[in-house]
C-alpha angles and dihedrals in degrees: 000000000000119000122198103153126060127194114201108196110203126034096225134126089285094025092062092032091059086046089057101050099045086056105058086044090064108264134138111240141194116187115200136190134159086229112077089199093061102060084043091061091039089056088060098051103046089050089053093050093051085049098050080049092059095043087055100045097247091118141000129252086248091061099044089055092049095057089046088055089060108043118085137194126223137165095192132058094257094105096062090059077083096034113126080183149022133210117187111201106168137112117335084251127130099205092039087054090043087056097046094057093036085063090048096047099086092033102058129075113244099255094059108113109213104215125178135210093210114149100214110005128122105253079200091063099042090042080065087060089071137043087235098068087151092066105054121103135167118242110189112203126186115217135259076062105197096045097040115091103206135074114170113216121215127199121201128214097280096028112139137234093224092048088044089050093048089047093052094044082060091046093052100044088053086060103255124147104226136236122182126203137172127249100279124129098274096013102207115317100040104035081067106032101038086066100055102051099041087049081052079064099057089047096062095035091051087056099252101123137351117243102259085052084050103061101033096063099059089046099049088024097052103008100248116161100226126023119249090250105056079043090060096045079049097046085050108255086230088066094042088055095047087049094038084048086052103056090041088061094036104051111003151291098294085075092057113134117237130269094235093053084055094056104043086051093061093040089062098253105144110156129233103001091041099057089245146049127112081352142017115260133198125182080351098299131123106252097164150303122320101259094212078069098045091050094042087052094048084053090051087051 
């Protein structure tokens, strides 16, 4: 099954990184949101990253052009009457995802294979939103997306060989080492990792460390390269606290996500692309620790 054009659903930080990086492996992409003002922002981000590429030798300016030429912007479903494949990238969200490919279902010729880059949904449920349950498939990216070299693969009950072949041919092609898993809350990455920074959470909301002293102990203490905290704050705390939610309902309450990510959630601490979570951001950059924490932690102590 060849597949040539590619149709990113959601606008977002992996929506528009997957864009990107189908485009400057040579496919032909359509990005689509419902919000005119986020592909709009996407477009100008994903030109400023090609041409820090440029500026930095890791492409030409030719082939910077070239993958412009073939990414398009929409803000309506047309451009998935030509998709050999979709790749949802919205909100961790069953009924959002259902709806996305429901929408999809009469649009799309047959052949298109609906793939999600959902983080902890069952591929089988979301498989029973559409009439082609053969031809979903999970595809698991990592943001960000153009520099992260994984991307884990998940295959449904009724998955096929042929639609898992074709997914990892694209994977591959886009330059991603893959992983496969089976259709289980997590799958891989995150039923290990999940766990451990949301745990990193409960460490620092039950007054055992500070977050500084968090993450860099398991920096300093077991050489990561980032602490589970300014990960989160990376990953969207927002994101950590629907996939932590989900495997709390899927499999028990040790997967329960921590008071204090709650709170910091519907507070609007977000993270990174709020301008606030674990720490402060500007411009995207660290620039400290949140102050609501420090001060929380003065009052614990």
């Amino acid at each position: 099954m060849a597949i040539q054009n590619i149709f990113v659903v959601g606008a977002g930080l992996m929506g528009s990184g997957i864009a990107q990086n189908a485009v400057t492996s040579g496919y032909t992409v359509t990005l689509n949101d419902q919000r005119q003002e986020a592909l709009d922002r996407a477009k100008a981000n994903i030109e400023k990253a090609l041409n820090r590429d440029v500026e930095k030798g890791r492409m030409t300016a030719e082939d910077r052009d070239a993958a412009l030429a073939r990414l398009t912007y929409d803000v309506t479903l047309e451009g998935a009457r030509q998709a050999d494949l979709v790749i949802e990238a919205i909100i961790e969200d069953l009924k959002a995802k259902q709806a996305v490919f429901a929408s999809l279902e009469d649009i799309c010729p047959q052949h298109t294979i609906f793939a999600s880059n959902t983080s902890s949904i069952s591929l089988t449920a979301l498989a029973a939103a559409t009439k082609r349950p053969s031809q979903v498939v999970g595809m698991h990216f990592f943001s960000p997306v153009p520099r992260m070299k994984l991307c884990e693969v998940i295959f449904g009950l009724l998955t096929t060989q042929e639609v898992l072949d074709a997914v990892k041919e694209v994977g591959e092609k886009m330059g991603k080492t893959l992983i496969q898993a089976d259709d289980k809350p997590g799958f891989i990455v995150n039923r290990a990792l999940l766990p451990m920074l949301n745990e990193a959470c409960v460490i620092v909301g039950s007054y055992i460390g500070s977050v500084e002293e968090m993450d860099n102990g398991m920096k300093l203490g077991c050489n990561h390269p980032m602490g589970p905290l300014e990960l989160a704050d990376m990953i969207g705390l927002d994101i950590l606290l629907d996939v932590m939610t989900t495997m709390e309902k899927e499999i028990g309450s040790k997967y329960a996500p921590s008071l204090l990510l709650r709170k910091l959630v519907v507070s609007g601490f977000l993270g990174r692309k709020s301008g606030a979570g674990f720490y402060t951001y500007e411009n995207g950059k660290k620039t400290g620790v949140n102050p609501v924490l420090t001060h929380f932690q003065s009052l614990a102590r």
